[in-house]
ChimeraX commands (.cxc) that place a marker at each C-alpha (Angstrom):
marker #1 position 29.37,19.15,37.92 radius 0.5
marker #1 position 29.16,15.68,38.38 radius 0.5
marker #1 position 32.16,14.03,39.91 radius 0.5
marker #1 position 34.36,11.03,37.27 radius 0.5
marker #1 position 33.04,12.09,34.16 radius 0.5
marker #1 position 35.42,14.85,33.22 radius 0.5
marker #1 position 38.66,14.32,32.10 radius 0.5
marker #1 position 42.09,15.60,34.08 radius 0.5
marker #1 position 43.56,18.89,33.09 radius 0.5
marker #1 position 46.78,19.12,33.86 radius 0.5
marker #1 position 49.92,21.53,32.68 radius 0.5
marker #1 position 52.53,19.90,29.57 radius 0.5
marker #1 position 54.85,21.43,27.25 radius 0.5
marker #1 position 54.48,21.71,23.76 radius 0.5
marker #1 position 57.46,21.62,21.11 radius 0.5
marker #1 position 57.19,23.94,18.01 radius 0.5
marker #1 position 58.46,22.87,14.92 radius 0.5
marker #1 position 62.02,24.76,14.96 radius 0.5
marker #1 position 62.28,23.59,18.73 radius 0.5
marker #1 position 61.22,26.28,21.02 radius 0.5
marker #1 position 58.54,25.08,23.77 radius 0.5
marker #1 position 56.26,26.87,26.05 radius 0.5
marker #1 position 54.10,25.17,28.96 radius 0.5
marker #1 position 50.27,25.10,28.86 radius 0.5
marker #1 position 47.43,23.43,30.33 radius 0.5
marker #1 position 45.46,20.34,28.49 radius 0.5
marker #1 position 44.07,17.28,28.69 radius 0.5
marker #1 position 46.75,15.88,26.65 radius 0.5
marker #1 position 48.53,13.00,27.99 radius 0.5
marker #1 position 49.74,13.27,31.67 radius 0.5
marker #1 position 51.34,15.46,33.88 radius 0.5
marker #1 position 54.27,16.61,32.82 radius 0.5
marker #1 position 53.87,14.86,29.26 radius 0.5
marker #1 position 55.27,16.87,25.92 radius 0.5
marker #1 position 53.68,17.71,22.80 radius 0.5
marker #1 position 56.03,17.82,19.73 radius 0.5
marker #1 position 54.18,19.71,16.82 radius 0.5
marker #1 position 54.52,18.45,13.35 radius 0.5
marker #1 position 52.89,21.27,11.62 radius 0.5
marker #1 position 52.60,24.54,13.33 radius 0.5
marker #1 position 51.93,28.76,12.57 radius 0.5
marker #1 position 55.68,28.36,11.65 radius 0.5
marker #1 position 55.55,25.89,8.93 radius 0.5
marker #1 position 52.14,25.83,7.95 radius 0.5
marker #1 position 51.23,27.58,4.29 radius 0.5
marker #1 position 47.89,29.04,5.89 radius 0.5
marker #1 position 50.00,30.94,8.01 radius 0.5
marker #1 position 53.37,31.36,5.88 radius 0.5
marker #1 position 51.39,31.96,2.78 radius 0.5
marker #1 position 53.51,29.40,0.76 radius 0.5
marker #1 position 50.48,27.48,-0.73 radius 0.5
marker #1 position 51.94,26.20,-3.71 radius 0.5
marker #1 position 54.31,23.90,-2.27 radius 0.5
marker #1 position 53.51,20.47,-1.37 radius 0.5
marker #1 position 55.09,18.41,1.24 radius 0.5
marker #1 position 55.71,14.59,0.17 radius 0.5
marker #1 position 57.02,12.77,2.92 radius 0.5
marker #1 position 55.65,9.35,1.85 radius 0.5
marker #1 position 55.98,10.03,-1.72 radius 0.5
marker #1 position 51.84,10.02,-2.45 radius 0.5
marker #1 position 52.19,13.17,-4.69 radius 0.5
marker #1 position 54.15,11.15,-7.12 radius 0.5
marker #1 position 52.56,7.92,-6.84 radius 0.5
marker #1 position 49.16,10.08,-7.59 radius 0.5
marker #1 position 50.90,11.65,-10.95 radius 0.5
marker #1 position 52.57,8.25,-11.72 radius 0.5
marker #1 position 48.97,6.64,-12.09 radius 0.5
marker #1 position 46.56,9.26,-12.89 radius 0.5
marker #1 position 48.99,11.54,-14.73 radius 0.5
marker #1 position 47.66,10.24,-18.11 radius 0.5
marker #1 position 44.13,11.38,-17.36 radius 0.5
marker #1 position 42.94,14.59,-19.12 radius 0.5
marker #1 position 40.10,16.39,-20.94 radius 0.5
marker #1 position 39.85,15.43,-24.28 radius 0.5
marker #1 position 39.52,17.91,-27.31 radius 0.5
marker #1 position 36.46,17.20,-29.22 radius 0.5
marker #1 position 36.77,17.57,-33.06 radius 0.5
marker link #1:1,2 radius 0.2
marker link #1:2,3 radius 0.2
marker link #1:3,4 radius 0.2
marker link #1:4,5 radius 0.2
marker link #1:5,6 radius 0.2
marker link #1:6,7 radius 0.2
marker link #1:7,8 radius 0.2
marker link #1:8,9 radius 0.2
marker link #1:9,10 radius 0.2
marker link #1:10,11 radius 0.2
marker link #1:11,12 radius 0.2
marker link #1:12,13 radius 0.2
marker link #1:13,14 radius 0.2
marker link #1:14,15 radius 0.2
marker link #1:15,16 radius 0.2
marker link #1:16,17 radius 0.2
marker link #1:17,18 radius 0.2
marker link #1:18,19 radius 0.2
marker link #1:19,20 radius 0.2
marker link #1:20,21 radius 0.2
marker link #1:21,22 radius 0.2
marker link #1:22,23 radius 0.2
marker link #1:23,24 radius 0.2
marker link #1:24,25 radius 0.2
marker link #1:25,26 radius 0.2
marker link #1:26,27 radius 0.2
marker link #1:27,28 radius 0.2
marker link #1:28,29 radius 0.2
marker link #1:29,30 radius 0.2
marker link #1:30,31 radius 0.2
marker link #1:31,32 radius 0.2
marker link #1:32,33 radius 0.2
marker link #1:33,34 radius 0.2
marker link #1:34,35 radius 0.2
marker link #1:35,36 radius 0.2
marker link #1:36,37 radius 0.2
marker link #1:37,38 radius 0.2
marker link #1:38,39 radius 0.2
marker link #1:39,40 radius 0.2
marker link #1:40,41 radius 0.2
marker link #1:41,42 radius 0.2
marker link #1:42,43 radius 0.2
marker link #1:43,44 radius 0.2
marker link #1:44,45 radius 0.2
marker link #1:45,46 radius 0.2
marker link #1:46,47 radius 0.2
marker link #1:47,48 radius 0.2
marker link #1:48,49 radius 0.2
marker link #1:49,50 radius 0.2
marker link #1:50,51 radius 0.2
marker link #1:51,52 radius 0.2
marker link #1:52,53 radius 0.2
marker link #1:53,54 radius 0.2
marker link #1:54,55 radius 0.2
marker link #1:55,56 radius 0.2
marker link #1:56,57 radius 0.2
marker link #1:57,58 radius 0.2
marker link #1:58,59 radius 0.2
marker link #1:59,60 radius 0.2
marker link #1:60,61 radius 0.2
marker link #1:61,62 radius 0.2
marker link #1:62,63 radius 0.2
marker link #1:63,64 radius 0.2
marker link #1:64,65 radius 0.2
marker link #1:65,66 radius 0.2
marker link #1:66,67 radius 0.2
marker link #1:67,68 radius 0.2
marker link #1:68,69 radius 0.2
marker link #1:69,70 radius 0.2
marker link #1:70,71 radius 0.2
marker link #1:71,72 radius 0.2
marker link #1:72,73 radius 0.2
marker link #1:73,74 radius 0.2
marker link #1:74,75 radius 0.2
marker link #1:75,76 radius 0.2
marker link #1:76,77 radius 0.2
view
């Protein structure tokens, strides 16, 4: 391998979503660095199979109805 071309991999911890951790090895960051998780197997819906809800945190799902909520297929006479 050639030497200064690879990156350092080094052991951090990463945060789940309801707060437990565990210690692993990346490339992430720097020693000793954490990871918090936003989404993880806990709170995902591929993994908690709840795929009909939808997270809005910035309020886009309701600015997309507000202005496109109007648009439908037409019935032709």
């Amino acid at each position: 391998m050639k030497d200064g071309i690879h990156p350092d991999y080094h052991t951090i911890t990463v945060v789940m979503t309801d707060g437990k951790s565990f210690t692993t090895r990346s490339t992430y960051g720097k020693e000793g660095d954490k990871l918090s998780l936003d989404i993880d197997p806990l709170s995902h819906p591929a993994w908690t199979g709840a795929g009909g809800r939808l997270i809005d945190s910035a309020g886009q799902v309701a600015k997309f109805a507000k202005r496109f909520g109007g648009i439908g297929l037409k019935k032709q006479s």
